[in-house]
C-alpha positions in Angstrom: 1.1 7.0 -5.1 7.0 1.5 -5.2 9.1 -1.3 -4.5 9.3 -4.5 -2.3 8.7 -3.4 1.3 11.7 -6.0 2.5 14.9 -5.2 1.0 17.2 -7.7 3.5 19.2 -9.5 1.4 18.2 -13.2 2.2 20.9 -15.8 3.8 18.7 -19.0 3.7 19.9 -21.3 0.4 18.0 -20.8 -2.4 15.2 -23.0 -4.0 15.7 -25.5 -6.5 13.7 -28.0 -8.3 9.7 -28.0 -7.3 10.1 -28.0 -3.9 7.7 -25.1 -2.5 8.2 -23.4 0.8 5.8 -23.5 3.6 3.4 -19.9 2.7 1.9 -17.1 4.5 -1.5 -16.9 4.8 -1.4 -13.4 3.3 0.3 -14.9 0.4 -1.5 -18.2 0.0 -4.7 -15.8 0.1 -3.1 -13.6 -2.9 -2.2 -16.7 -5.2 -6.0 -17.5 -5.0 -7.6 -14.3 -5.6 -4.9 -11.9 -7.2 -4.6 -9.7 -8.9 -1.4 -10.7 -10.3 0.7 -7.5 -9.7 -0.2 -7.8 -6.0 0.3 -11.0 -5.6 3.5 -11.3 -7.6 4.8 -8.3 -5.5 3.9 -10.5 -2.3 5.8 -13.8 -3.4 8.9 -11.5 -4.7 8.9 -9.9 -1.2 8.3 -13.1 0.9 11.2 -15.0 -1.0 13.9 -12.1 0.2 15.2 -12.3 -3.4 16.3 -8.8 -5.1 15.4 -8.7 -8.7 18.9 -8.7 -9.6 19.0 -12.1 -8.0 15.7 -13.3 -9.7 17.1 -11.8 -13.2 20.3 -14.0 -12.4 18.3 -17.3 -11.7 15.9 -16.8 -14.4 19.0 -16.2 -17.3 20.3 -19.6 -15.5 17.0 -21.7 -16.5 17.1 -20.0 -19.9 14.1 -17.5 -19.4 16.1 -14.5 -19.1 13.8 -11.5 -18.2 15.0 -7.7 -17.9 14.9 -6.1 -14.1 12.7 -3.5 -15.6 10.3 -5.7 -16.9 9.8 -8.0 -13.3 9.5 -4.2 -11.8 6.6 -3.4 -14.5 5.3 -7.0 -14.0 4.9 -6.6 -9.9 3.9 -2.6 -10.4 0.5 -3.6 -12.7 2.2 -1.3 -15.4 2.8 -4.6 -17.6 2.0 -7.9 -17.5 3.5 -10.9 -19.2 1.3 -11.8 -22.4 4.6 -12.8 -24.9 4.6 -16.7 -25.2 8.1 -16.4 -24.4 6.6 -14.2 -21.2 4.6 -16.8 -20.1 7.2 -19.3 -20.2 9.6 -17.4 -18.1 6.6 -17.0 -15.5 6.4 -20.3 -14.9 10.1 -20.5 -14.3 9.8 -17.6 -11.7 6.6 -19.2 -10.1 9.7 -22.2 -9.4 12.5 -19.2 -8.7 9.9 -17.6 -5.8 8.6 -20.8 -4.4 5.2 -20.6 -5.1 2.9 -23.3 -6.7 3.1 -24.2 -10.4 0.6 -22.3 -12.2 -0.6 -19.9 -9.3 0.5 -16.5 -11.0 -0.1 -17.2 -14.4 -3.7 -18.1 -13.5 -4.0 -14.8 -12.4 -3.3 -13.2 -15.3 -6.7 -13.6 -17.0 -7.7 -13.1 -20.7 -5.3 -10.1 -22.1 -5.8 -6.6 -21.5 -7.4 -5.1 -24.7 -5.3 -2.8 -26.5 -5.5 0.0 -29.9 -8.6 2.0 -29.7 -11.5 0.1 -27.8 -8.6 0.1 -24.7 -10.5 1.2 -21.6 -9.6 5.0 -20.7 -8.8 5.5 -17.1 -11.2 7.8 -15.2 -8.2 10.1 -13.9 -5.0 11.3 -15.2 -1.9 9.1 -14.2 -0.6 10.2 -11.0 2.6 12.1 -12.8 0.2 14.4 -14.8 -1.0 15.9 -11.7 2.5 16.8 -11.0 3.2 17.9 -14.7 4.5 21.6 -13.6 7.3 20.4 -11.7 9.4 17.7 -13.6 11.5 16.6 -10.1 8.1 15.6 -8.3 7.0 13.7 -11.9 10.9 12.2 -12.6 10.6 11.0 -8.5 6.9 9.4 -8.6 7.6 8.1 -12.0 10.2 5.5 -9.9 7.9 4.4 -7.3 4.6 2.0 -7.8 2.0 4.1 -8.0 -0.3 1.4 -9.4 -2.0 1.1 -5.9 -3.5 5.0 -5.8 -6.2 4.6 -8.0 -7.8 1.5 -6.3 -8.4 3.6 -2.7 -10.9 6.1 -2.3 -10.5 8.7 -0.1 -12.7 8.9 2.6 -11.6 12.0 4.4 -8.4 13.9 5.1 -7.2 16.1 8.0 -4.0 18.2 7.4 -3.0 20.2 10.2 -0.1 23.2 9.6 1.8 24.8 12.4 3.4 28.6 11.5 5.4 30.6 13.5 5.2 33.9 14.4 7.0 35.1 11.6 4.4 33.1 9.3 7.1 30.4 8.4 5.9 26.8 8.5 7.1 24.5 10.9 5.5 21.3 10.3 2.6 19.5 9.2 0.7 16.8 10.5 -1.6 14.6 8.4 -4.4 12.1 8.9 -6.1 10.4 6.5 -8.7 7.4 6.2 -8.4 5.3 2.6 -10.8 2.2 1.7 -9.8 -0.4 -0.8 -11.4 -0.8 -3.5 -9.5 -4.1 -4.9 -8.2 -6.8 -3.0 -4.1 -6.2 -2.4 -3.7 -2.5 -2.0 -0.7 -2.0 0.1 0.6 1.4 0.1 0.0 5.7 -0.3 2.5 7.8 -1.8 2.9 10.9 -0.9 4.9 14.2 -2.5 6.0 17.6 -0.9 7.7 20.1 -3.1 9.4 22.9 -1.4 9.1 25.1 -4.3 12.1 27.0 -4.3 16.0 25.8 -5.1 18.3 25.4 -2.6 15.9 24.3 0.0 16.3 20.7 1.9 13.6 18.5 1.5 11.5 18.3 4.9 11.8 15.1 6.6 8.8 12.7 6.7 8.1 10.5 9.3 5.2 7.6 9.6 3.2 7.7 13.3 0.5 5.2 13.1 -1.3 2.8 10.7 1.7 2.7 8.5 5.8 2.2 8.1 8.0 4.2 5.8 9.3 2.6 2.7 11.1 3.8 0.1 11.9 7.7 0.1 13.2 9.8 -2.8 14.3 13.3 -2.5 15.9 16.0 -4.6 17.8 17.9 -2.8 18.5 20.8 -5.3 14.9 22.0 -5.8 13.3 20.5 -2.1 11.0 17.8 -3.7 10.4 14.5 -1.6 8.2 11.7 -2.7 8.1 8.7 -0.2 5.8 5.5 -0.1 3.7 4.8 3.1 3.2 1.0 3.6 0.1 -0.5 5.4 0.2 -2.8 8.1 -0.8 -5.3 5.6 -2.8 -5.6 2.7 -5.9 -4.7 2.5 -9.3 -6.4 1.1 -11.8 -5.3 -1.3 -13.8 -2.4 1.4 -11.3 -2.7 4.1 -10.2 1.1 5.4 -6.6 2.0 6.7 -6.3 4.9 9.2 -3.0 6.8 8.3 -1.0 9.3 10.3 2.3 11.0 9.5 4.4 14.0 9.7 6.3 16.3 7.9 8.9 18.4 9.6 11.4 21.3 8.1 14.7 22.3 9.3 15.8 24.3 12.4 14.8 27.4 10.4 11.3 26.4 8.7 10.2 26.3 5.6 12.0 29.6 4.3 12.8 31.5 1.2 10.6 29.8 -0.9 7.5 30.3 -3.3 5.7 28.6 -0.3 6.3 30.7 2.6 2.9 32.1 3.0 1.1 29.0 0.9 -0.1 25.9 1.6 -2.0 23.6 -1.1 -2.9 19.8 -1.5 -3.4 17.9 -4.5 -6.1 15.8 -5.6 -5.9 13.3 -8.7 -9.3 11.3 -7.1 -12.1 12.9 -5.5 -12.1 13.0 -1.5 -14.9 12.9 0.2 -14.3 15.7 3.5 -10.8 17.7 3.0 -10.1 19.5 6.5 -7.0 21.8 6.6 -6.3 23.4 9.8 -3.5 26.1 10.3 -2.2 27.1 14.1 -0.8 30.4 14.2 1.1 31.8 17.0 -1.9 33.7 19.3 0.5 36.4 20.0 1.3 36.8 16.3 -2.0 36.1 14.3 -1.6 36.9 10.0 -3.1 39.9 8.8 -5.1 38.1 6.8 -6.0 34.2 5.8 -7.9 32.9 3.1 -9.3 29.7 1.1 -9.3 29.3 -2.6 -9.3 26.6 -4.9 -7.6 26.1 -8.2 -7.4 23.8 -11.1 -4.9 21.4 -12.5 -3.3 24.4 -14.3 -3.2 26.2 -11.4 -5.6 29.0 -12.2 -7.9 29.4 -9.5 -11.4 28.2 -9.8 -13.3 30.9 -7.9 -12.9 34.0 -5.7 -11.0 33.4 -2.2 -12.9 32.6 0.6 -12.0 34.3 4.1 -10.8 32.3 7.1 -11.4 33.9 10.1 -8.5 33.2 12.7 -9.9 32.5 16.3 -8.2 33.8 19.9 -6.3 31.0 20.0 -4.4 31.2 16.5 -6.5 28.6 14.8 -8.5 28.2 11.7 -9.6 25.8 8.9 -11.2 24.9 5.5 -13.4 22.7 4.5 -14.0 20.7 0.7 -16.5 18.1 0.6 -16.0 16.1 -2.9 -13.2 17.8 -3.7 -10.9 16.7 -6.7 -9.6 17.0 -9.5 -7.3 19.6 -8.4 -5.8 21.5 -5.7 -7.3 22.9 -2.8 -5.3 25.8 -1.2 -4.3 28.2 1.9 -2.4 31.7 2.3 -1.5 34.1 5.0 -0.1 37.1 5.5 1.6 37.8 7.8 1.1 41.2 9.9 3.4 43.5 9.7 5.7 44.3 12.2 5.3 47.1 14.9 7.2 50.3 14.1 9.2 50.9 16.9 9.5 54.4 18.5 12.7 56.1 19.6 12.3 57.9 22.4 12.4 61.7 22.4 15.8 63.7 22.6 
């Protein structure tokens, strides 16, 4: 598992005094049933105001807020509880347009806090990246508030390898169901594992756009929000597909040459991973295995037979917490023979 999905800067004259703008329905429908991160996120994206430019008009009424806490605010990290919070949220309910008192009634009695706080049922989204500080330092800039309010439903990764046993590309296809009312967006990480190696490029195909991307090019980490159509209710589903592609030369001279493995923070319910090998250049061997968060593996390695056509796959049903995982090897090549003297 992020930012406002419209970034245009806006050219229409700014709002002043109580006069409200004419609504979405998607946003009208977020001011009556929240929750307040979500919504707030909505009205800051449907006013085409950046949060430098919020910050600016806030300080100007006398509320003066930081940029880092409006991101916390629309992100569901924070909310405002401060009485001098509270003012200055009434001030930006004027600032985005939206009736007096709509966020704020949002907000609900104040999250408990000290030791009766309610624990979360998974690690945050960063520990599961906890061996490989560029993936946690990228995700720990995006929202990720959104991934632990969608169940997975299934997941279909499909891996195409050369005949060398380099990976070319990946296609994935997933189906997410909401369990809250708002949830807008997946986020999604590939680490190259190895220095030196561009970040593969990753492109959305159907049920969702790209939004913000992050990448480190010195290790080959990318971390890059998908955004629904729209936002989805309580029990809705969204059907995402997307690729990832490598350079001209593949995924090469990394830790991951011969690997494949996703990551699970929340259970999914059917995890399919499918790997097309060339037919004329099959691996000498393929197998399954499963590990934990540590990355010790969890049992023995199962085999995966590899079919006439270069195909094969794996199958986890409840899978998670942890990472379920692929390798090859490739067969070695021919010895060639010099003819007799």
């Amino acid at each position: 598992m992020v930012v406002p999905r419209t970034r245009t800067p806006s050219t229409a004259s700014p709002i002043t005094g109580h006069e409200h703008r004419q609504l979405s329905p998607e946003l009208s429908k977020l001011l009556r049933t929240g929750p307040f991160d979500v919504a707030l996120r909505a009205a800051i994206r449907s006013s085409r105001l950046s949060l430098e430019r919020i910050q600016h008009r806030l300080r100007a009424r006398g509320t003066p807020v930081s940029i880092t806490a409006l991101s916390y605010w629309q992100s569901g990290r924070r909310r405002p509880e401060r009485p001098d919070s509270l003012v200055a949220l009434r001030e930006l309910e004027d600032v985005l347009g939206v009736p007096d008192g709509a966020l704020s009634a949002l907000l609900g009695p104040p999250k408990p806090r000290g030791r009766n706080r309610e624990e979360p049922s998974a690690p945050p989204l960063t520990t599961l990246w906890s061996d490989n500080a560029s993936a946690a330092g990228l995700l720990s800039r995006l929202d990720t508030s959104a991934d632990g309010h969608l169940t997975r439903l299934s997941q279909h990764d499909v891996l195409d390898i050369d005949g060398t046993g380099k990976q070319r590309g990946l296609r994935v296809r997933q189906l997410v169901q909401a369990e809250r009312n708002g949830v807008d967006r997946w986020v999604t990480v590939f680490d190259n594992a190895g220095g030196g190696v561009a970040p593969p490029t990753i492109r959305a195909s159907q049920g969702c756009t790209l939004g913000q991307t992050l990448s480190d090019n010195r290790n080959g980490v990318v971390a890059a929000e998908l955004l629904f159509e729209r936002c989805l209710e309580k029990g809705e589903t969204a059907l995402l597909e997307y690729e990832i592609t490598h350079g001209p030369n593949g995924l090469v001279g990394t830790d991951q040459d011969h690997t494949y493995s996703r990551r699970f923070r929340l259970p999914v319910r059917e995890y399919l991973v499918e790997l097309r090998f060339d037919p004329d250049n099959p691996p000498a061997r393929c197998e399954s295995f499963a590990a934990r968060p540590d990355g010790s593996e969890l049992e023995p390695p199962k085999p995966m037979p590899v079919d006439s056509r270069g195909r094969t796959h794996a199958v986890a049903l409840d899978f998670g917490l942890g990472a379920f995982c692929v390798r090859w090897h490739p067969a070695q090549p021919r010895p060639h023979h010099s003819p007799a003297r």
